[in-house]
N, CA, C and O atoms as CSV, one atom per row, in Angstrom:
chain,resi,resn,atom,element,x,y,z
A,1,UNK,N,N,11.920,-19.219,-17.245
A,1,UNK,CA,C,12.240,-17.966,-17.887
A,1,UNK,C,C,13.687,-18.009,-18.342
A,1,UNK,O,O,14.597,-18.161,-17.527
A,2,UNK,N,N,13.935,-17.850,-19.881
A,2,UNK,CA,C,15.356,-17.634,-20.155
A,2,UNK,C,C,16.146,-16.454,-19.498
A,2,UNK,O,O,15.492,-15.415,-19.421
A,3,UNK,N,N,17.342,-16.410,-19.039
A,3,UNK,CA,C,18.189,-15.777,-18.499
A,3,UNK,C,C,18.844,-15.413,-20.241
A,3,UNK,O,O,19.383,-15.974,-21.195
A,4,UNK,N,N,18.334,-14.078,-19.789
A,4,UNK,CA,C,18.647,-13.149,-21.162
A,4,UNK,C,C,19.739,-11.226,-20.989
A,4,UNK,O,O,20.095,-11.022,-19.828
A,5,UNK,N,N,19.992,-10.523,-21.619
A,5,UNK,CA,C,20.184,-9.388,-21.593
A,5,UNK,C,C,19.125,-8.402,-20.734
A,5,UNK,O,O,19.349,-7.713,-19.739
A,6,UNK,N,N,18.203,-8.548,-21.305
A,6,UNK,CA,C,16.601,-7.889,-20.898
A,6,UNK,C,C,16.318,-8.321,-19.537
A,6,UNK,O,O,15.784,-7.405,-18.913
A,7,UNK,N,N,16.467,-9.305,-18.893
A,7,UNK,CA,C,16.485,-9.765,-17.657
A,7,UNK,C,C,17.235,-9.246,-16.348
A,7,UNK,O,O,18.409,-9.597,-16.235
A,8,UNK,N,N,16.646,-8.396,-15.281
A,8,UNK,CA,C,16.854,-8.609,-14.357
A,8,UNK,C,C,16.596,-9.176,-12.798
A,8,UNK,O,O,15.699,-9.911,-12.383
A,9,UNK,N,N,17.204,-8.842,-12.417
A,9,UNK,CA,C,17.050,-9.320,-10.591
A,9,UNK,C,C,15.983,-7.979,-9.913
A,9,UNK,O,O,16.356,-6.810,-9.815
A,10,UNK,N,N,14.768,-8.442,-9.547
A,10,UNK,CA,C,14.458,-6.973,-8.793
A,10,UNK,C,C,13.894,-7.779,-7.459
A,10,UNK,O,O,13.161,-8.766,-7.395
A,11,UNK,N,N,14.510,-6.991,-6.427
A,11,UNK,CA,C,14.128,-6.644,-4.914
A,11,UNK,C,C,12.696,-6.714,-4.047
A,11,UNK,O,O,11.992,-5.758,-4.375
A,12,UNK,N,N,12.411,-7.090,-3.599
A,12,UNK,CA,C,11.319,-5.908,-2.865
A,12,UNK,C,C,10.963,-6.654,-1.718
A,12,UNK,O,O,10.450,-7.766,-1.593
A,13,UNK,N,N,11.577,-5.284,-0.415
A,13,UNK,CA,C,11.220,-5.620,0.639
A,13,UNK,C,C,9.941,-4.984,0.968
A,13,UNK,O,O,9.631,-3.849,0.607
A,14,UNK,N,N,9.344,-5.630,1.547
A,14,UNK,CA,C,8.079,-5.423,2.447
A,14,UNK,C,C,7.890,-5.910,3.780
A,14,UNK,O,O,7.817,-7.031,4.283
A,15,UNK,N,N,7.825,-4.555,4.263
A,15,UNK,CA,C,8.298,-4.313,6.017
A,15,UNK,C,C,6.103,-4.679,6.574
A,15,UNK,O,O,5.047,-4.309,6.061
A,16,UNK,N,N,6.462,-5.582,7.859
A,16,UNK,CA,C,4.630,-5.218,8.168
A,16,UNK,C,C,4.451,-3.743,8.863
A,16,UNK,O,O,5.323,-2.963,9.246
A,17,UNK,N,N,3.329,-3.652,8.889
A,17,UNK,CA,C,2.706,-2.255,9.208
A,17,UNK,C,C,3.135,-2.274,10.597
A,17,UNK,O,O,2.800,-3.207,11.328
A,18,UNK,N,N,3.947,-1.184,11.071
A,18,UNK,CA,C,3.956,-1.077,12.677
A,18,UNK,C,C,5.121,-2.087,12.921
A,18,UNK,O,O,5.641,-2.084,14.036
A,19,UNK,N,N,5.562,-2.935,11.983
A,19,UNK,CA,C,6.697,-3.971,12.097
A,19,UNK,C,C,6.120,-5.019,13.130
A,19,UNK,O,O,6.822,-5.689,13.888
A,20,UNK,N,N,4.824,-5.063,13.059
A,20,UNK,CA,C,4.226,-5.937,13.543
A,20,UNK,C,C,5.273,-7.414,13.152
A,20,UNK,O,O,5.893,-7.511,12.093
A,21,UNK,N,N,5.288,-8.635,14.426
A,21,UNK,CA,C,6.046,-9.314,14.378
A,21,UNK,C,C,5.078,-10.453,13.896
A,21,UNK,O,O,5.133,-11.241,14.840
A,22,UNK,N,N,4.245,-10.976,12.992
A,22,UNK,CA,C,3.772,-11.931,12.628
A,22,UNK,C,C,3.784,-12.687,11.737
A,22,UNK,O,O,2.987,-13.620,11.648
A,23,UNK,N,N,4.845,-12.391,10.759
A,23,UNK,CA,C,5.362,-13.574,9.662
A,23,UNK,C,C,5.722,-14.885,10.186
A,23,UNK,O,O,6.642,-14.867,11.003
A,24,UNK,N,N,5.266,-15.896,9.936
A,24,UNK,CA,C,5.498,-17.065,9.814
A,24,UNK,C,C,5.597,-17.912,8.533
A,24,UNK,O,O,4.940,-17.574,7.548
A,25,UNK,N,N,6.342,-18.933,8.506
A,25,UNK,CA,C,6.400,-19.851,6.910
A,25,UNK,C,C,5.161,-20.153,6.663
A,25,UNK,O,O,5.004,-20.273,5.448
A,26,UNK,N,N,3.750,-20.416,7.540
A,26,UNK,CA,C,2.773,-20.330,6.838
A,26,UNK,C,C,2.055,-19.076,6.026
A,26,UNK,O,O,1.379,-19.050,4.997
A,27,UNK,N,N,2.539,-17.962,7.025
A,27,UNK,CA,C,2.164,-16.729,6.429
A,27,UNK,C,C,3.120,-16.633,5.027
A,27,UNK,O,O,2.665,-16.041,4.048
A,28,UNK,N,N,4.477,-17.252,4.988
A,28,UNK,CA,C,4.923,-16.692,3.996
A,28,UNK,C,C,4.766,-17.112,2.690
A,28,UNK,O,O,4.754,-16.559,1.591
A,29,UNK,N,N,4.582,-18.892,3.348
A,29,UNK,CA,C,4.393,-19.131,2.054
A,29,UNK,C,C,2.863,-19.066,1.313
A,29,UNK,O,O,2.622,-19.726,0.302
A,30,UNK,N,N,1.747,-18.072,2.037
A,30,UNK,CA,C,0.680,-17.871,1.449
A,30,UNK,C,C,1.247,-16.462,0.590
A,30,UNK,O,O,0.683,-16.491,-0.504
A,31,UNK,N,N,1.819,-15.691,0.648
A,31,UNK,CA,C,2.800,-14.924,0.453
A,31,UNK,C,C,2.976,-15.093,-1.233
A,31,UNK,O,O,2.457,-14.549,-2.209
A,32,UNK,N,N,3.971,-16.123,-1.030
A,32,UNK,CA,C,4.811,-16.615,-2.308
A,32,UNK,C,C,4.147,-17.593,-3.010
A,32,UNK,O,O,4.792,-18.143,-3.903
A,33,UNK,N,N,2.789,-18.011,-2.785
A,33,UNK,CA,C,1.617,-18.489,-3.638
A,33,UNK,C,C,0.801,-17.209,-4.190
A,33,UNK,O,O,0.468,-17.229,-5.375
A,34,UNK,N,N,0.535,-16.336,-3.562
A,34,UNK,CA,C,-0.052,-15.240,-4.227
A,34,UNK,C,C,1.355,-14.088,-5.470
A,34,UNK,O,O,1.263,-13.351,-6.452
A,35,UNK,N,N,2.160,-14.470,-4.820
A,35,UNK,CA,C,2.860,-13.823,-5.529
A,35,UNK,C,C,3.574,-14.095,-7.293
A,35,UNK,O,O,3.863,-13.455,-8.304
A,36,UNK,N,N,3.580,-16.013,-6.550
A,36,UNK,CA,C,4.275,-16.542,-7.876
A,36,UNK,C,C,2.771,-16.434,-8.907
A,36,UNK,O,O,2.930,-16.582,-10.118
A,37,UNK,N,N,1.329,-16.171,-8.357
A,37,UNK,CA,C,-0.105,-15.998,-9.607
A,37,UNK,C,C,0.640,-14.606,-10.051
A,37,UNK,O,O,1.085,-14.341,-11.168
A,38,UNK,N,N,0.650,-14.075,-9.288
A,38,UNK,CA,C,0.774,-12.690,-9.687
A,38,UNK,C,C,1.662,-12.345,-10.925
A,38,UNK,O,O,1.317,-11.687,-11.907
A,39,UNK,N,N,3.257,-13.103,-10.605
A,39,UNK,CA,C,3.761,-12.625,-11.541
A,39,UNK,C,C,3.938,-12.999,-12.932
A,39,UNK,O,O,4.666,-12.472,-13.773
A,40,UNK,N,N,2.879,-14.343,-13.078
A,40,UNK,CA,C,3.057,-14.894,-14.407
A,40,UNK,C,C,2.333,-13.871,-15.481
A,40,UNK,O,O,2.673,-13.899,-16.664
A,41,UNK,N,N,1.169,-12.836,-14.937
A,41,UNK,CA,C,0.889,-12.046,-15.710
A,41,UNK,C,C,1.807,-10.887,-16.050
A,41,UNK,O,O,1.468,-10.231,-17.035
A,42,UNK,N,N,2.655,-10.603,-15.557
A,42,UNK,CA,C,3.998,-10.119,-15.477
A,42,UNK,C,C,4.928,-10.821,-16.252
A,42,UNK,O,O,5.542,-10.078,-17.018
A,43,UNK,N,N,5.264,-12.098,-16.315
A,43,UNK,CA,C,5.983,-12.847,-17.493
A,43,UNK,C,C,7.377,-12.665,-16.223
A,43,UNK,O,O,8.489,-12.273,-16.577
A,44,UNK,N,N,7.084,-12.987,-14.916
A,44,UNK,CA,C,8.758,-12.722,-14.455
A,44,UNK,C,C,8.771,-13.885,-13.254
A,44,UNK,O,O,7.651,-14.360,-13.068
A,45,UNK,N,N,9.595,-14.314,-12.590
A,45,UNK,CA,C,9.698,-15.620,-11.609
A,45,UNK,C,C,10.508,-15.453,-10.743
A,45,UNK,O,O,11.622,-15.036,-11.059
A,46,UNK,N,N,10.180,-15.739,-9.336
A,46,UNK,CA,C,10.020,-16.039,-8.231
A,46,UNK,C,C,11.873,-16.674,-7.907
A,46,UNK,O,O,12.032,-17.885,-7.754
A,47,UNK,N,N,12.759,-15.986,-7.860
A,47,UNK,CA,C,13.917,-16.981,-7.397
A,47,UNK,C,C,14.100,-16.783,-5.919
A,47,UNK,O,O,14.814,-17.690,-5.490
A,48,UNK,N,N,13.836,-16.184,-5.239
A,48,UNK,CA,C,14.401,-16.523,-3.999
A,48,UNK,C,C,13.425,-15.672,-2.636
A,48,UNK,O,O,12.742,-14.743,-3.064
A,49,UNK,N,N,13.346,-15.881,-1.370
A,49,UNK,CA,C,12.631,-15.413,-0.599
A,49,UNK,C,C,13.440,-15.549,0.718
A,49,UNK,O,O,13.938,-16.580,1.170
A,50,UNK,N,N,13.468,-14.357,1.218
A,50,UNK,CA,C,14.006,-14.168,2.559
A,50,UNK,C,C,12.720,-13.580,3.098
A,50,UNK,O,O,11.878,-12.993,2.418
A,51,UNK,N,N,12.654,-13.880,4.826
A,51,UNK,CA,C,12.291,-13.608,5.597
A,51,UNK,C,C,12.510,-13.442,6.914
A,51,UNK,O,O,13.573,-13.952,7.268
A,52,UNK,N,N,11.816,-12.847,7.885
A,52,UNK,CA,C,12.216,-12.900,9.546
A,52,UNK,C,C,10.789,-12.217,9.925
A,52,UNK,O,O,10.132,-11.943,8.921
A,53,UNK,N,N,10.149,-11.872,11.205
A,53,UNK,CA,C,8.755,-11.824,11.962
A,53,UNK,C,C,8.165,-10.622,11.010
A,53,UNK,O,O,6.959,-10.654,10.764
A,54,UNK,N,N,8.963,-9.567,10.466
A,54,UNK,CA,C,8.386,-8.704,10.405
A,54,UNK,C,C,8.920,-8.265,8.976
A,54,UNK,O,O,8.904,-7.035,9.025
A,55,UNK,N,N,9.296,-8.580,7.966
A,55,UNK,CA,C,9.857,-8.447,6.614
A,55,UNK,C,C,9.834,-9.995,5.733
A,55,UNK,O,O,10.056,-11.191,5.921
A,56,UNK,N,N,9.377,-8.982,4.594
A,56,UNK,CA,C,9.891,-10.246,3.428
A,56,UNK,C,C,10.575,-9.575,2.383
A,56,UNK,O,O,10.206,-8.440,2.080
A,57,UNK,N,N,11.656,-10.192,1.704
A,57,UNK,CA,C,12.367,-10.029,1.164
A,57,UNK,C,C,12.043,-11.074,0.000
A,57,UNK,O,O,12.141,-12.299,0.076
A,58,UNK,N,N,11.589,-10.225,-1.218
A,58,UNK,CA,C,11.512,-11.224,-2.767
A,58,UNK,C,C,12.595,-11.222,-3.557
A,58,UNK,O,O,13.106,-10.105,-3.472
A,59,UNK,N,N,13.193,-11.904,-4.274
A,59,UNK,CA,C,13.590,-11.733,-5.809
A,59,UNK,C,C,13.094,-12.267,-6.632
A,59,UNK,O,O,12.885,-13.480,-6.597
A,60,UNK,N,N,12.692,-11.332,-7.826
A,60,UNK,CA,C,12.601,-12.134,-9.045
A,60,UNK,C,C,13.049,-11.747,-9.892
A,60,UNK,O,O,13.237,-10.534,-9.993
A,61,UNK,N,N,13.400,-12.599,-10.837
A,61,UNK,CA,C,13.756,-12.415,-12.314
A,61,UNK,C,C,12.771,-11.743,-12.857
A,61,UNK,O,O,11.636,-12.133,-12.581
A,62,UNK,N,N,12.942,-10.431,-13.870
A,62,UNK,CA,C,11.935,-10.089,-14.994
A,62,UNK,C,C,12.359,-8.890,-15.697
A,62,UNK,O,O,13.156,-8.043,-15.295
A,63,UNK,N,N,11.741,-8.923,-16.774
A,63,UNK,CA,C,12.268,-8.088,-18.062
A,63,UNK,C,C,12.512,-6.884,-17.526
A,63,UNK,O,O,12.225,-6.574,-16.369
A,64,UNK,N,N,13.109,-6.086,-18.434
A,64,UNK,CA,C,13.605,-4.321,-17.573
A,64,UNK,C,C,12.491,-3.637,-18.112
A,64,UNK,O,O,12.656,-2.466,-17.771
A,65,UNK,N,N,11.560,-3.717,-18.696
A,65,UNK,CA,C,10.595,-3.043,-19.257
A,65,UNK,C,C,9.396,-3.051,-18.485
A,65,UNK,O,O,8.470,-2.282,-18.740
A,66,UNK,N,N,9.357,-4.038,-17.377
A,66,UNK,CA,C,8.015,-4.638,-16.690
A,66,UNK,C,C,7.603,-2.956,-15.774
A,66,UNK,O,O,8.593,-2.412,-15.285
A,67,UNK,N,N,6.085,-2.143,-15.556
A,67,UNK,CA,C,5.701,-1.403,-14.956
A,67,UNK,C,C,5.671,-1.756,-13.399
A,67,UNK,O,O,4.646,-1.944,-12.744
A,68,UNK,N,N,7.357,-1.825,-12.796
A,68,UNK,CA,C,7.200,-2.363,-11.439
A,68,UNK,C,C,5.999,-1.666,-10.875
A,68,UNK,O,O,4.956,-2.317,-10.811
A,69,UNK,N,N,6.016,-0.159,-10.368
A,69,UNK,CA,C,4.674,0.131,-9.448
A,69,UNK,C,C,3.586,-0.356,-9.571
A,69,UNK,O,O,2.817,-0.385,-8.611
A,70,UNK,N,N,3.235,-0.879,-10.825
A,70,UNK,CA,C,1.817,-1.584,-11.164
A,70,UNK,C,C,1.959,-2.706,-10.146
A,70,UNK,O,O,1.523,-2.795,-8.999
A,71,UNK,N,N,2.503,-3.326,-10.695
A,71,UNK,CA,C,3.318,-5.087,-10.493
A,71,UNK,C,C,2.975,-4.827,-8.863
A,71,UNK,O,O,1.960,-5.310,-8.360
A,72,UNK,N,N,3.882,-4.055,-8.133
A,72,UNK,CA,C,4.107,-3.996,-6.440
A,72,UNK,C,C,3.086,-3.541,-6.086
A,72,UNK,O,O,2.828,-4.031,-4.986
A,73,UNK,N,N,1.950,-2.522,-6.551
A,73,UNK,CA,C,0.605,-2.002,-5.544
A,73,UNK,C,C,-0.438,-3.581,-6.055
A,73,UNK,O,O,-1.219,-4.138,-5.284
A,74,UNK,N,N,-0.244,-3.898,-7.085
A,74,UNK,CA,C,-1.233,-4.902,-7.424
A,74,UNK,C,C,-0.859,-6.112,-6.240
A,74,UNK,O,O,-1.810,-6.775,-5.825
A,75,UNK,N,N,0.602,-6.414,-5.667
A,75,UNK,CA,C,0.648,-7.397,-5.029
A,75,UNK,C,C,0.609,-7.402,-3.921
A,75,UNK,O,O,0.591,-8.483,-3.332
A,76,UNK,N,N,0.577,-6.052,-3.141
A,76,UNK,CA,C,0.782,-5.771,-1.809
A,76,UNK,C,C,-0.827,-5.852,-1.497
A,76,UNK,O,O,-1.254,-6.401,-0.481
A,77,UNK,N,N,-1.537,-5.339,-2.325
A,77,UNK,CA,C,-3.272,-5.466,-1.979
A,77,UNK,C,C,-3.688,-7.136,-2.138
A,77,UNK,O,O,-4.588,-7.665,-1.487
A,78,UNK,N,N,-2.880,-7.795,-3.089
A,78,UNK,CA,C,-3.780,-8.751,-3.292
A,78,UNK,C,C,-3.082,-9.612,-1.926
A,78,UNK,O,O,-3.754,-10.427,-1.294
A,79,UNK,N,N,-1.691,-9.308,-1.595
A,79,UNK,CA,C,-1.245,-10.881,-1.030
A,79,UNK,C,C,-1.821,-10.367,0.466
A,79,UNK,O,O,-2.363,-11.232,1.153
A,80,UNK,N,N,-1.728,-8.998,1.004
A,80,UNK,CA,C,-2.644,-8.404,2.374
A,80,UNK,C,C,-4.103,-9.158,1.957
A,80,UNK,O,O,-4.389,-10.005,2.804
A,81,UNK,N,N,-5.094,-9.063,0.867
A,81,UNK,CA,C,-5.983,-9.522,1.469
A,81,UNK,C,C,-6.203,-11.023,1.312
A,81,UNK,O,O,-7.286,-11.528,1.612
A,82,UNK,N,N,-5.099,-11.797,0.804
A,82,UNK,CA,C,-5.334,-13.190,0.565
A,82,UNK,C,C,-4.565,-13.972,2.449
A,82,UNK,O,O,-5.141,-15.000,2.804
A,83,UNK,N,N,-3.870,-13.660,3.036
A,83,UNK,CA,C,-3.151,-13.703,4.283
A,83,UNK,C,C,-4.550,-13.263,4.830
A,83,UNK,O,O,-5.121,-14.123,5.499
A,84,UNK,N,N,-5.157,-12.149,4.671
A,84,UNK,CA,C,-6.225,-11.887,5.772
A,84,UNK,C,C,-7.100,-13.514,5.864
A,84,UNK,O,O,-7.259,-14.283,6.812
A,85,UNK,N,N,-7.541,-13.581,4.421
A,85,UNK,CA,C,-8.395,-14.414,4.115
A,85,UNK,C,C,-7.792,-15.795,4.864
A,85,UNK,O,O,-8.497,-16.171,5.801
A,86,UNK,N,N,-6.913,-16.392,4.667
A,86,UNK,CA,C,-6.349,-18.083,5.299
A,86,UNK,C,C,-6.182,-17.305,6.784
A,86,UNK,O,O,-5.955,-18.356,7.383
A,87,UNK,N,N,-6.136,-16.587,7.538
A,87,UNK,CA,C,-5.156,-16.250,8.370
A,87,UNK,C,C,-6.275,-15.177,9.716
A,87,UNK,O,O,-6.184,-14.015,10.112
A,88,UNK,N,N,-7.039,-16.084,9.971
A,88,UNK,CA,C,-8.114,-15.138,10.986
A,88,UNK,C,C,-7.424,-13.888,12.121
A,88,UNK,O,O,-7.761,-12.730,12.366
A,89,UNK,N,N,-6.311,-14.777,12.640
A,89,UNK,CA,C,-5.721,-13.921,13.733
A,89,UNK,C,C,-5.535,-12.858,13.125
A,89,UNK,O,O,-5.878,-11.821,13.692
A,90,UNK,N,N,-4.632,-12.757,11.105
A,90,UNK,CA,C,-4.143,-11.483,11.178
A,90,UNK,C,C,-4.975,-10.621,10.728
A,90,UNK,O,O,-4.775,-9.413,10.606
A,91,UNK,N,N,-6.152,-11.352,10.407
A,91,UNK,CA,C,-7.112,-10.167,9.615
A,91,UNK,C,C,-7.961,-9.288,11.173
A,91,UNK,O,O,-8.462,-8.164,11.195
A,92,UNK,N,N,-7.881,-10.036,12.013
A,92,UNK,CA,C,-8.043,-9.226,13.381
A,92,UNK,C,C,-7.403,-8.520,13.857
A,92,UNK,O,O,-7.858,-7.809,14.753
A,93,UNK,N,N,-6.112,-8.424,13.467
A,93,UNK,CA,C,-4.916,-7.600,14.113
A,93,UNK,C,C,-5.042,-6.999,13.388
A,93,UNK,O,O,-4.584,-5.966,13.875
A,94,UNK,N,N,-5.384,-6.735,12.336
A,94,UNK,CA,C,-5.239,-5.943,11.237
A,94,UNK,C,C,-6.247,-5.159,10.989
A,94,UNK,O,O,-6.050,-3.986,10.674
A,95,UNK,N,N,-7.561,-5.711,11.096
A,95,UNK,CA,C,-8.929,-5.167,10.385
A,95,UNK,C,C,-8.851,-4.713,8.876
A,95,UNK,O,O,-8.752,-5.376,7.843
A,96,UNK,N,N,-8.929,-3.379,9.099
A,96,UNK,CA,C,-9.582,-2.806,7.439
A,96,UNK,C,C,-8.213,-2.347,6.728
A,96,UNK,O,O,-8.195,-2.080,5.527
A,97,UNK,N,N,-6.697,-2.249,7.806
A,97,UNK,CA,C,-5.598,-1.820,7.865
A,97,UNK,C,C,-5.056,-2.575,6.659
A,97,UNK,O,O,-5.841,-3.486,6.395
A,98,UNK,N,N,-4.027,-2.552,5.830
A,98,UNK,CA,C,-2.934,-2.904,4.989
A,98,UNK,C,C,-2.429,-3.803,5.811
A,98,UNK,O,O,-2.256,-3.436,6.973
A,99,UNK,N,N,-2.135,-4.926,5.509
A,99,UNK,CA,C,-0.825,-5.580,6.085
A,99,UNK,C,C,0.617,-5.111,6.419
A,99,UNK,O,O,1.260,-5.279,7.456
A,100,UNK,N,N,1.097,-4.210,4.780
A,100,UNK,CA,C,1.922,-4.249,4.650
A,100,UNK,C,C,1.986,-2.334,4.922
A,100,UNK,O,O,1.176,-1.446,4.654
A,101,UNK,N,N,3.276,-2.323,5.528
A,101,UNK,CA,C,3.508,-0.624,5.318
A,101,UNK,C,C,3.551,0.363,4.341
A,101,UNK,O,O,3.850,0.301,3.148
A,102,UNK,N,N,3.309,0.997,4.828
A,102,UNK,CA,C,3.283,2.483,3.242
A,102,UNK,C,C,4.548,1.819,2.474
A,102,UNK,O,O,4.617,1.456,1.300
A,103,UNK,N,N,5.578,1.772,3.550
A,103,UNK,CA,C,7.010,1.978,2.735
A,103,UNK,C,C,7.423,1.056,1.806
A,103,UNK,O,O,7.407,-0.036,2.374
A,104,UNK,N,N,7.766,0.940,0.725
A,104,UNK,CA,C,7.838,0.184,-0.523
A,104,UNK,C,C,9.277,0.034,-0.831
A,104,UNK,O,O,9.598,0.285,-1.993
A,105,UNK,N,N,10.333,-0.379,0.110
A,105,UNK,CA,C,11.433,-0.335,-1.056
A,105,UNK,C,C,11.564,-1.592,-2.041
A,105,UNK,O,O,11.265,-2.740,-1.710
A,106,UNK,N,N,12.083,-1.193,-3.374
A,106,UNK,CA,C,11.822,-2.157,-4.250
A,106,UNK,C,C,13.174,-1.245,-5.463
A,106,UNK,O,O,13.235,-0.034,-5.677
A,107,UNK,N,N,14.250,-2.543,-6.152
A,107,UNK,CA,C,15.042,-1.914,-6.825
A,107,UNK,C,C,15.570,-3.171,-7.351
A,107,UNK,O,O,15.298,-4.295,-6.931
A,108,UNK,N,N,16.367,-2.862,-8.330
A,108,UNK,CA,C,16.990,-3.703,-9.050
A,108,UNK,C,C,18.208,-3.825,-9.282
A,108,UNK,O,O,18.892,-2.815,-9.447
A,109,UNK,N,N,18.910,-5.442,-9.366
A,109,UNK,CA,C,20.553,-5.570,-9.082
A,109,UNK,C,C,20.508,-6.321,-10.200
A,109,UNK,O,O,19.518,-6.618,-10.869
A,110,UNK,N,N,21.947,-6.688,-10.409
A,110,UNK,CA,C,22.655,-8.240,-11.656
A,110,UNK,C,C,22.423,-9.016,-10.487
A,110,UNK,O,O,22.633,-10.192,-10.783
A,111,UNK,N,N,22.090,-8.903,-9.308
A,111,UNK,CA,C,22.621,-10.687,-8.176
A,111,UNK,C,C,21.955,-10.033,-6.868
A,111,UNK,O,O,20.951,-9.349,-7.065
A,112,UNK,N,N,22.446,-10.187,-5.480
A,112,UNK,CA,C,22.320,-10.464,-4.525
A,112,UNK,C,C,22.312,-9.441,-3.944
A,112,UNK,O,O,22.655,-8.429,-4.555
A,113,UNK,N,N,21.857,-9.350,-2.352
A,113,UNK,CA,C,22.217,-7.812,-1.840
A,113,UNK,C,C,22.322,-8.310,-0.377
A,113,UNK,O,O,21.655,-9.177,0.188
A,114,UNK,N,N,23.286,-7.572,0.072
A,114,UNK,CA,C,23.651,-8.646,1.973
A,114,UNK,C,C,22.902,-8.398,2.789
A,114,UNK,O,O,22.202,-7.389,2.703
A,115,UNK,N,N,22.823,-9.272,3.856
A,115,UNK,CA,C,21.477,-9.320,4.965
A,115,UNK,C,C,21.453,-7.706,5.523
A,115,UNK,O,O,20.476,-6.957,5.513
A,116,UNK,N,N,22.850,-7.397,6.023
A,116,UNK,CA,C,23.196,-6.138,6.730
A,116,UNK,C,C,22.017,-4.909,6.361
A,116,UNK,O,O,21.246,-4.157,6.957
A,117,UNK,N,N,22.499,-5.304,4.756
A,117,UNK,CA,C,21.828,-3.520,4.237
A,117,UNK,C,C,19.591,-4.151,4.296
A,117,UNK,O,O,18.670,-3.414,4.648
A,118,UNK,N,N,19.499,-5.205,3.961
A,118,UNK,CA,C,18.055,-4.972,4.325
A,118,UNK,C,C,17.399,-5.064,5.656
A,118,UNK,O,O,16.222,-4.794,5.898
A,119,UNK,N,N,18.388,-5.518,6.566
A,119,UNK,CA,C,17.549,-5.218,8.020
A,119,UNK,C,C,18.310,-3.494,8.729
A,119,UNK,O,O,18.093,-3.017,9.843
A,120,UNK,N,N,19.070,-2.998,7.774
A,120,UNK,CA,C,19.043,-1.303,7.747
A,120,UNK,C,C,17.746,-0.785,7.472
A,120,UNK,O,O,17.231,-0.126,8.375
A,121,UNK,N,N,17.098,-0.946,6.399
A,121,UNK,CA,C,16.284,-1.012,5.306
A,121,UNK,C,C,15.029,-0.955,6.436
A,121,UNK,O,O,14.221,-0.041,6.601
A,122,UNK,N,N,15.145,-2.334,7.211
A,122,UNK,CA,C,13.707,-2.802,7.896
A,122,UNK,C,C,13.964,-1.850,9.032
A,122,UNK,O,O,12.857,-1.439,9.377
A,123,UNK,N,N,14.511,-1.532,9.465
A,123,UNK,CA,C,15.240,-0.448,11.371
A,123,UNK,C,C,14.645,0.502,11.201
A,123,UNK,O,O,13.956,0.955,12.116
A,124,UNK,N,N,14.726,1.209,9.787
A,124,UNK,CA,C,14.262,2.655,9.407
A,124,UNK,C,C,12.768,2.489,9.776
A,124,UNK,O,O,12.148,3.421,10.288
A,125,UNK,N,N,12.279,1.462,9.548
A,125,UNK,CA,C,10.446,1.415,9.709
A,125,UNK,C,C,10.294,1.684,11.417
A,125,UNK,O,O,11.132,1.394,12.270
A,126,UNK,N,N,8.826,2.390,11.645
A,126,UNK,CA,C,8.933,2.812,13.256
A,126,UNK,C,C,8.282,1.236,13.277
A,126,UNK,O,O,7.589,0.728,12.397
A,127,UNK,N,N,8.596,0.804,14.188
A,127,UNK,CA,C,8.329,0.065,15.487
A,127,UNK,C,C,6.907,0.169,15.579
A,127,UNK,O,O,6.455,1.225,15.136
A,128,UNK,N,N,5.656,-1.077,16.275
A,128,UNK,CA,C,4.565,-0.761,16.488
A,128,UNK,C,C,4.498,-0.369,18.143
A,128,UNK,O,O,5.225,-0.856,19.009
A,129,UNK,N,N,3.580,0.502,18.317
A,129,UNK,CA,C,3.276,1.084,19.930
A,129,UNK,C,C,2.546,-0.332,20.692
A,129,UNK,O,O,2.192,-0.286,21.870
């Protein structure tokens, strides 16, 4: 993707449901295989991925015009049920449940944003019982 005017950096953390602690690099990177399908119909790319047990943290590059809410409910359903699918334990922990929490933050920068403010971000989510 050319690095253009029209181009930005957008965000999006996704906290698990209950902050359930079960991210792993296999979980994630089933994750960031469903995600990088996702966004080529989007026309936007995949630069960077943070994680820890219970958050993922995306960036990608993509036009300022792109219908993020489309973009983010389309990926939170598809990459919850593609993780269910490779991933027996979590589709048991999980059942008929979302993977991912209601809470959606998702926003857009020119660059980077520090660890501090997204595990603020992740604290705010309750805790699972």
């Amino acid at each position: 993707m050319k690095q253009d005017h029209n181009n930005l950096y957008y965000h999006l953390l996704l906290i698990t449901r209950g902050r359930s602690k079960i991210l792993t690099a296999d979980i994630v990177n089933k994750a960031k295989e469903v995600f990088e399908q996702d966004c080529e119909s989007y026309g936007m790319k995949l630069t960077k991925d943070i994680y820890e047990d219970d958050f993922l943290h995306l960036v990608y590059l993509g036009d300022h015009n792109i219908k993020m809410t489309d973009f983010v409910k389309d990926y939170k359903t598809h990459a919850s049920d593609e993780i269910k699918k490779a991933f027996p334990a979590v589709a048991s922990s999980f059942g008929d449940s979302a993977l991912w929490s209601d809470k959606v933050i998702s926003f857009m920068t020119l660059g980077g944003i520090p660890m501090d403010i997204l595990r603020f971000f992740v604290a705010s989510e309750k805790v699972a019982s």
